[in-house]
Structure formats: structure tokens, C-alpha cells
C-alpha positions as CSV (number, residue, x, y, z in Angstrom):
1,X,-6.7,-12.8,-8.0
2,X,-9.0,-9.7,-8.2
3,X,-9.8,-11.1,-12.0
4,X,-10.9,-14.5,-10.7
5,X,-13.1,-13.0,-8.3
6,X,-14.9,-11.0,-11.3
7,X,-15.1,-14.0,-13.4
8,X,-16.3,-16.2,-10.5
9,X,-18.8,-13.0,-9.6
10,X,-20.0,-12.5,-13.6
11,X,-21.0,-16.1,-13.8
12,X,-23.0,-16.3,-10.6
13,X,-24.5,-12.8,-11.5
14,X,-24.1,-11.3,-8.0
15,X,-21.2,-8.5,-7.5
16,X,-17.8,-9.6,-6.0
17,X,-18.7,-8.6,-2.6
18,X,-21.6,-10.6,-1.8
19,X,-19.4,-13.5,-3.2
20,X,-16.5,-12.8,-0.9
21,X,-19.5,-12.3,2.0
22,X,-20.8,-16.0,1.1
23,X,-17.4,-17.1,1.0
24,X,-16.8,-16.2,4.1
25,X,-20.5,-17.3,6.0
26,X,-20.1,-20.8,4.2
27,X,-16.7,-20.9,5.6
28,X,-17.9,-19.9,9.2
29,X,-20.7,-22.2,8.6
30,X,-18.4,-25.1,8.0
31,X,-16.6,-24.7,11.3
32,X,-19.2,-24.5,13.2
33,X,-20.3,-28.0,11.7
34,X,-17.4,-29.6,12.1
35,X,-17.3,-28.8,16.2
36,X,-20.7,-30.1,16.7
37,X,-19.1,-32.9,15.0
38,X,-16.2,-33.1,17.0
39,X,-14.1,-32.6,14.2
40,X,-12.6,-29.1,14.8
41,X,-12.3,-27.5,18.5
42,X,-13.5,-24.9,19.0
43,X,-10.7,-22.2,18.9
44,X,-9.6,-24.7,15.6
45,X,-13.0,-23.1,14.1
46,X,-11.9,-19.5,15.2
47,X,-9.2,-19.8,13.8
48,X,-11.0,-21.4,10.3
49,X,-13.7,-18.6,10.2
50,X,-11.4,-15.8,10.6
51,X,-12.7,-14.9,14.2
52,X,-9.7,-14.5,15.8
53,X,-8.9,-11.4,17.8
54,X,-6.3,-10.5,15.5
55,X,-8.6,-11.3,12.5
56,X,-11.0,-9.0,13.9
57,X,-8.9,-6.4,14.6
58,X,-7.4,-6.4,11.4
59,X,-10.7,-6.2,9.7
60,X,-11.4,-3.7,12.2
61,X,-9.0,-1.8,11.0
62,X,-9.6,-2.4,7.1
63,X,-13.1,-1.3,7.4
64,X,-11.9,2.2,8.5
65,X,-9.6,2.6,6.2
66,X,-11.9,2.0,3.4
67,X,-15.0,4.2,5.1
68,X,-12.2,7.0,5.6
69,X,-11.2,6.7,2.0
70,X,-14.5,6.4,0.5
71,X,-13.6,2.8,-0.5
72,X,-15.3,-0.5,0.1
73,X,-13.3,-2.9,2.3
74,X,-12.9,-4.9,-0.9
75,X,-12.0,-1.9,-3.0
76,X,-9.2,-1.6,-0.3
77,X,-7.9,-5.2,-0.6
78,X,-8.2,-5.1,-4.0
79,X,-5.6,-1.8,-4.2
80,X,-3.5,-3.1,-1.3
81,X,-2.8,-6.7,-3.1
82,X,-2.2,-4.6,-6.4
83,X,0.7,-3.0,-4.6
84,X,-1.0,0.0,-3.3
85,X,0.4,1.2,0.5
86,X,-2.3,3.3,2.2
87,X,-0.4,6.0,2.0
88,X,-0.8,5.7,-1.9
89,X,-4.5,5.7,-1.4
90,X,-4.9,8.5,0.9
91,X,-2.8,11.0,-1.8
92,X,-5.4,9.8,-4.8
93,X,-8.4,10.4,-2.7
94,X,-7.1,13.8,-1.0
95,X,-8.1,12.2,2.7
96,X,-5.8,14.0,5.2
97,X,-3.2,10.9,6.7
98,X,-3.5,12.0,10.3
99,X,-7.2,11.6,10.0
100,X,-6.9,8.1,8.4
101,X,-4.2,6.8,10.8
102,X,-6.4,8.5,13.9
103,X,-9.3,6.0,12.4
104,X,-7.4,2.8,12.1
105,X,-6.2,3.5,15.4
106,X,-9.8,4.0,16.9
107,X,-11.4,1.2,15.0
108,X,-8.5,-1.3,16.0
109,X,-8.4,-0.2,19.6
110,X,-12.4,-0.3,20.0
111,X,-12.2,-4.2,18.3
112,X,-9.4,-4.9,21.4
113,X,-11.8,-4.0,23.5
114,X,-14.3,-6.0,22.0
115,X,-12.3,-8.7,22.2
116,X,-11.5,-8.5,26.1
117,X,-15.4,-8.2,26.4
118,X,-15.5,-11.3,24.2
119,X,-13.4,-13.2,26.1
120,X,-10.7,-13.7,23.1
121,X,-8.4,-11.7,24.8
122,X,-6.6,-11.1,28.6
123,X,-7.4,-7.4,29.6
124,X,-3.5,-7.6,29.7
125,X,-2.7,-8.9,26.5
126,X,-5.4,-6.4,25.4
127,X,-3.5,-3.4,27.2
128,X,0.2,-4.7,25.4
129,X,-1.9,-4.3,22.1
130,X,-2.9,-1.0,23.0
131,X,0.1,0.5,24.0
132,X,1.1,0.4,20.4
133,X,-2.1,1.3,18.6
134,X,-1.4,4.9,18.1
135,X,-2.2,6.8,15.6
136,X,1.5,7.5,14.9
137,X,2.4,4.1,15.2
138,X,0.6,3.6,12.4
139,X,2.4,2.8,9.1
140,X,0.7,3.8,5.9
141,X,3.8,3.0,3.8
142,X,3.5,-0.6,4.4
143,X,0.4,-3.2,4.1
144,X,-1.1,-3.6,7.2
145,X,-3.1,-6.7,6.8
146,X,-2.6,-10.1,5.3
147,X,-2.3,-10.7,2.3
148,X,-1.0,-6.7,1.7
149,X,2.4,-6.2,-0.1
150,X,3.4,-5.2,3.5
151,X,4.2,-8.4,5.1
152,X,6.1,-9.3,2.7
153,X,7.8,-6.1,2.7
154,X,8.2,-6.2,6.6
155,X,9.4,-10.2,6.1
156,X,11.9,-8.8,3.5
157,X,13.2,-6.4,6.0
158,X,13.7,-8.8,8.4
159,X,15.8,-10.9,6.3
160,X,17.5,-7.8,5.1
161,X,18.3,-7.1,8.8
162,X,19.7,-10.9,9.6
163,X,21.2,-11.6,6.3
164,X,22.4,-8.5,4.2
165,X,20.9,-7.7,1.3
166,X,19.5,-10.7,-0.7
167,X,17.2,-9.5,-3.0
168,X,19.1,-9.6,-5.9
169,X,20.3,-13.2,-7.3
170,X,24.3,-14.1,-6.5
171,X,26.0,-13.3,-10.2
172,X,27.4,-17.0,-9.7
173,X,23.8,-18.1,-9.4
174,X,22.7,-20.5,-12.0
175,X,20.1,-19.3,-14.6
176,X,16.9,-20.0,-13.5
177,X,14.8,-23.6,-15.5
178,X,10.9,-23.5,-16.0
């Protein structure tokens, strides 16, 4: 994906950034016009322009990890979707783990705040979040964010859990056709 966005960037003649940001304001954009024309609700547009609690927590969270490792937030994406864990990223760069886990923490509990104060979440559900958004808690050996090779790691796991091991093919299986 990371060479479509370069191609797509090259031939605009603006860096892969500002793309993703004009993505992501024409996508915002978008939903907002389609509630004023009572096409999407309102929480239908959250949901559409990524402004979510849990999308802005999680982005919350991204953009610490990439200050504390001296990356961009789409530096970080890019090495998390090549198959990068955090932890990977933190040994190349030489940044301390406790100090990186100790900012995703911070940045991810300040953004549940945000969103009690925003009203898109309970000061409950906001407190449940909390309670596991500890610095130890946090799991650099995994993605933590979608589209990371975590979730599907932490997906695999659970299948693993519920139905044995299943990554490898049955050897009855029948070759597979293209």
C-alpha cells in the first residue's frame, strides 16, 4: 500500500502526508455534507470521518509513539503495516521501552479524557478504559492500531485459543486453484 501512496503522492507533487491529511479532511468533509443532507446521522459521520473515541484515542496513541521514536505518524503506519511491532522500532531507534509505553499510555489516557469532555464518552465507560491504560499494559510486541499486523495477530490467537492450531493447511487439504 505504502507504494501506492508514493505513486499517488509523485503524481500530485505534494509528499504522502499531506495526501493522507486531504484524504482524510475530504473524508470528514463528506460526512458532514451528507448530515446536513440527511443522508448520514450524525454518529454515522463519526464514525465515517474517523472521530470516534476509539479513533481518537488510537491516533492519540500513534502520535506518541511516532514523536517518542522520532518518527512521523505515517512513518509509524508505514513500519507497523510492513510487519514492524513497536517493540521492533524502539530497538532500531535506541528509545528506552518503558519511556515509549509511559507515552502511549499518557497520550491515550489524556484523549479518554478528552472524550468525556467531548461528550463521546460516559465518565464511566471513560474510567473502564482507564483502568487498563497502563503503561505496563501496554504491548509493544503486537500492533496496536488498525490496520497493524497486531489484530490480526491478536485475531489469530483467538482462534488459536477456540480452535487449536490452524495455521497450517490440513495435509488432506486440496491444493490450492488461482
Amino acid at each position: 500500500m505504502q507504494l501506492y501512496w508514493d505513486a499517488l503522492a509523485k503524481r500530485l507533487g505534494i509528499p504522502v502526508d499531506k495526501l493522507q491529511q486531504a484524504m482524510q479532511d475530504a473524508r470528514k468533509d463528506a460526512a458532514n455534507e451528507a448530515v446536513k443532507q440527511g443522508i448520514l446521522t450524525q454518529p454515522q459521520a463519526d464514525r465515517i470521518a474517523g472521530n470516534t473515541a476509539g479513533a481518537l484515542i488510537a491516533r492519540a496513541g500513534q502520535e506518541a509513539a511516532a514523536k517518542t521514536l522520532g518518527m512521523t505518524t505515517t512513518e509509524l503506519m508505514t513500519a507497523l503495516r510492513g510487519r514492524k511491532t513497536l517493540l521492533d522500532l524502539a530497538r532500531e531507534k535506541n528509545v528506552d521501552v518503558a519511556k515509549l509505553r509511559a507515552a502511549i499510555a499518557d497520550a491515550e489516557k489524556a484523549a479518554v479524557d478528552q472524550a468525556v469532555k467531548d461528550g463521546k464518552l460516559t465518565q464511566e465507560q471513560a474510567d473502564k478504559l482507564k483502568a487498563n491504560l497502563k503503561p505496563e499494559n501496554i504491548d509493544l510486541t503486537r500492533g496496536r492500531w488498525g490496520g497493524a499486523p497486531g489484530w490480526s495477530n491478536q485475531f489469530k490467537d483467538k482462534l488459536k485459543d477456540r480452535f487449536g492450531k490452524f495455521d497450517q493447511r490440513p495435509s488432506n487439504a486440496p491444493p490450492f486453484r488461482r
